[in-house]
N, C-alpha and C positions, 0 to 999 in steps of 0.2 A: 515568852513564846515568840520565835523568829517569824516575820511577816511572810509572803508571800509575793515576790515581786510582781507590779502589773505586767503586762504585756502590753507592749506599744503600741499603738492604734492608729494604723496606716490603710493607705491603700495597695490592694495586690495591683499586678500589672494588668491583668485581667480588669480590674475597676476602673482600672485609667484610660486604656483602651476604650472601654464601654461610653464612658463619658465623653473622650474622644470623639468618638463616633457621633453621638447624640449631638455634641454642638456642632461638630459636621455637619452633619443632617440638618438641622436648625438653620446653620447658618445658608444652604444651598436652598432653603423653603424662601429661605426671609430676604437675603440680599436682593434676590429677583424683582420683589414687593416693594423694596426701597427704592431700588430704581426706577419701575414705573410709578411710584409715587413723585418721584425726585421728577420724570420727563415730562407729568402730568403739571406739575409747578412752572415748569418752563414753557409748558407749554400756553397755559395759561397768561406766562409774565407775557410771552411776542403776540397773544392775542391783546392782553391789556396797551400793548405798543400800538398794534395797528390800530383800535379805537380811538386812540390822541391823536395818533395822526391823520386820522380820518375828521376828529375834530378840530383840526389844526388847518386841514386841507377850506373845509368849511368857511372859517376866520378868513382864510387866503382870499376865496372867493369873494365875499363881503367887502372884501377891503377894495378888490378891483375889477367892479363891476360884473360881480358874478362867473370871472375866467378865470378857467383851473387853472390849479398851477402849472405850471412849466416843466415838462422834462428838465431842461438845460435852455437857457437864455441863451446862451454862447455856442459857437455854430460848432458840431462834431465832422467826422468821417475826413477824406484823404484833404479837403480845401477846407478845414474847420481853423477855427482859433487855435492858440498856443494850449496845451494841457495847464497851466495854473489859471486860465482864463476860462479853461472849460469846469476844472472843479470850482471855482469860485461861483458858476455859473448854475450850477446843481442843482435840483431842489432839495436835496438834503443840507446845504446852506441857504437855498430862500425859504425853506419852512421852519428856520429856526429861532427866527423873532416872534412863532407863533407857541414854538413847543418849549424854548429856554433849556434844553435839553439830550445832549450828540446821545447819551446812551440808549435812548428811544427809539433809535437809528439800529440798534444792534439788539440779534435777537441771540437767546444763551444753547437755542438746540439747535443754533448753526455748526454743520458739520458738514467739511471740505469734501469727503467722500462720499457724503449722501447727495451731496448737493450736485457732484459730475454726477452721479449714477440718474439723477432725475433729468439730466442735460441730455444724455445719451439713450434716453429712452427712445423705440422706435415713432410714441405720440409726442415727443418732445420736437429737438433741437437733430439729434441720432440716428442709428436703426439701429441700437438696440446692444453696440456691443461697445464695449469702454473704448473712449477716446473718440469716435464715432464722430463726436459732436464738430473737430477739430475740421471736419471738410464740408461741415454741413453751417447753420446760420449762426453760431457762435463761434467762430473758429479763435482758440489762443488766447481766451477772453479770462477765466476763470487762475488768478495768481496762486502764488504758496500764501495760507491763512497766514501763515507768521509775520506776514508783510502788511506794510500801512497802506496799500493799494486798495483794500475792501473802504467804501466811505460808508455802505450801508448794508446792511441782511436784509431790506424790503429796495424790491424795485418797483416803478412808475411809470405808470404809460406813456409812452408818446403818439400825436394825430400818425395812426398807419393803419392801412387796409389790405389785407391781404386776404385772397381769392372771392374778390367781388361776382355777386352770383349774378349765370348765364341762365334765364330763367327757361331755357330752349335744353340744356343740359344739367341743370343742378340737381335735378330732379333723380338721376342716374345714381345706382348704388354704386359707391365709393367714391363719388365726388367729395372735394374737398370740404371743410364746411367755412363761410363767410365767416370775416369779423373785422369788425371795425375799432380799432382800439380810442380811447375816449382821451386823449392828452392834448396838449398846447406845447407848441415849440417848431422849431424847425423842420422843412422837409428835408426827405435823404438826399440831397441836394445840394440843400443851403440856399436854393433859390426863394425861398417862401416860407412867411411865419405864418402858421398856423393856427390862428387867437381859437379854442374852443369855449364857448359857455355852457352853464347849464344847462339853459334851455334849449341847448341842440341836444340833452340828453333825451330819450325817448322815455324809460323806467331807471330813472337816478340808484334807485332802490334794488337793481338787481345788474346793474354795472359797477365792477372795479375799476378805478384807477390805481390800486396799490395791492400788494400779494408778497407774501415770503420768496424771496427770488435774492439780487443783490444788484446793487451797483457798486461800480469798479473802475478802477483804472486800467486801460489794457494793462497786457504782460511788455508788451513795446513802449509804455510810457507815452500812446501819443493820443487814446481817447478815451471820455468817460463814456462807460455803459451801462444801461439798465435794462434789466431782466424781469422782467410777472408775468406770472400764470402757470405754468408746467415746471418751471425750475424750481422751485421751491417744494416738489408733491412729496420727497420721500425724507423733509427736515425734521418731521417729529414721527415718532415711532410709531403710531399710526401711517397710514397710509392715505395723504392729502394738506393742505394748505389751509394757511387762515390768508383771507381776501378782504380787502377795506372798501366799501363801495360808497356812492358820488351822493349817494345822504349822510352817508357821517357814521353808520355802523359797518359793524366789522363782527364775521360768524368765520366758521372754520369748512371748511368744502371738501367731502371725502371723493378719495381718488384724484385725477387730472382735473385740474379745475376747467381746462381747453376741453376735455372731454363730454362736458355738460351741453347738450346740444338741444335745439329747439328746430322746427320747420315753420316757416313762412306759408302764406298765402297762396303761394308759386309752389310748395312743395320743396325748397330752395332750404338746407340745413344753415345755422349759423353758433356760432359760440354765444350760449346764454347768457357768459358773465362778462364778455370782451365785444360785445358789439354794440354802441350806441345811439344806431340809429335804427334797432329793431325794438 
């Protein structure tokens, strides 16, 4: 009796399509998930950064009578030292006999474009519209990533004070707000070293010396510069910064971090995490 041949067992085009579609679907549910899982890691590694170097900063102190570290030893701006004399002069090469480790220095959700857009913010560096920044306090500062100019993805205070409150006007809405930046190093000058210690901190525990930001070689090759506090706010996919403060931990601060404000006695606004003699 002759067999009956099977019939092949395929998929129609219709089947294929269907399937198609589903991992489509699938995959446009799930990639999204991966990635903020994946910025969530990252974002965690550049916090895990700034707490070493928060402990790091610590050791510094210790070792030399309690003064934070140094911006830069070596003198900046148009009368400053030679540039190999200013990067040599870094804190990102004097903190390094503490941390034994440059990758520390670099964070993995540094990204060029996020990093001008938080520059050119109208609370930043900007008003608000790209490039903005270039006529305002950072001007030409920020290079192509592809270059060895970046030394660090976190920058560090230097002794500076900007809009010292007028207690006859501070009081006035839209006054500026005070802040006293909490570092050791030269004034903008080069007239004057600056020695900061702890103990001229007021609340160690709720001042930064250190914030997702960068330091850099200009784009002229002729100064290093560092950057904390508002340049860093739009690095991780949330919206805000991780800050290392002058006891040795390091939390993440949604939004501007310059934008966290406190009033004084006076009535007098100042920046919560950038002033430390409030």
């Amino acid at each position: 009796m002759p067999t009956t041949p099977r019939r092949r067992q395929a998929f129609t085009l219709i089947e294929l399509l269907v399937v198609i579609a589903i991992i489509s679907i699938l995959a446009a549910i799930l990639f999204p998930v991966f990635a903020s899982v994946r910025e969530k890691a990252r974002t965690t590694a550049c916090l895990s950064n700034t707490r070493q170097i928060g402990t790091a900063e610590l050791s510094y102190t210790q070792d030399y009578d309690e003064t934070i570290i140094p911006n830069n030893v070596a003198k900046g701006g148009p009368t400053g030292d030679p540039i190999d004399q200013q990067v040599a002069g870094s804190w990102v090469n004097i903190i390094q006999p503490y941390i034994k480790n440059k990758q520390l220095l670099f964070c993995p959700s540094f990204d060029e474009s996020r990093e001008e857009k938080a520059v050119d913010a109208a609370d930043c560096d900007g008003d608000g519209t790209p490039g903005s920044r270039e006529s305002n306090y950072a001007p030409n500062e920020l290079p192509p990533p592809s270059q060895s100019y970046i030394l660090s993805h976190y920058g560090i205070a230097r002794n500076a004070t900007f809009n010292p409150p007028d207690t006859s006007t501070c009081a006035q809405p839209g006054s500026y707000p005070y802040s006293h930046y909490p570092g050791t190093g030269w004034s903008d000058d080069n007239s004057t070293w600056n020695n900061l210690t702890l103990a001229s901190i007021v609340s160690p525990s709720s001042t930064a010396n250190v914030s997702d930001g960068y330091t850099i070689i200009s784009k002229d090759n002729k100064y290093v510069k560092s950057r904390y506090g508002c340049e860093g706010r739009y690095r991780h996919t949330s919206d805000g910064a991780n800050l290392t403060f002058l006891d040795g931990h390091s939390k993440y601060v949604k939004g501007n971090p310059e934008s966290h404000l406190k009033t004084d006695e006076n009535g007098c606004r100042y920046e919560e995490f950038f002033t430390y003699s409030q």
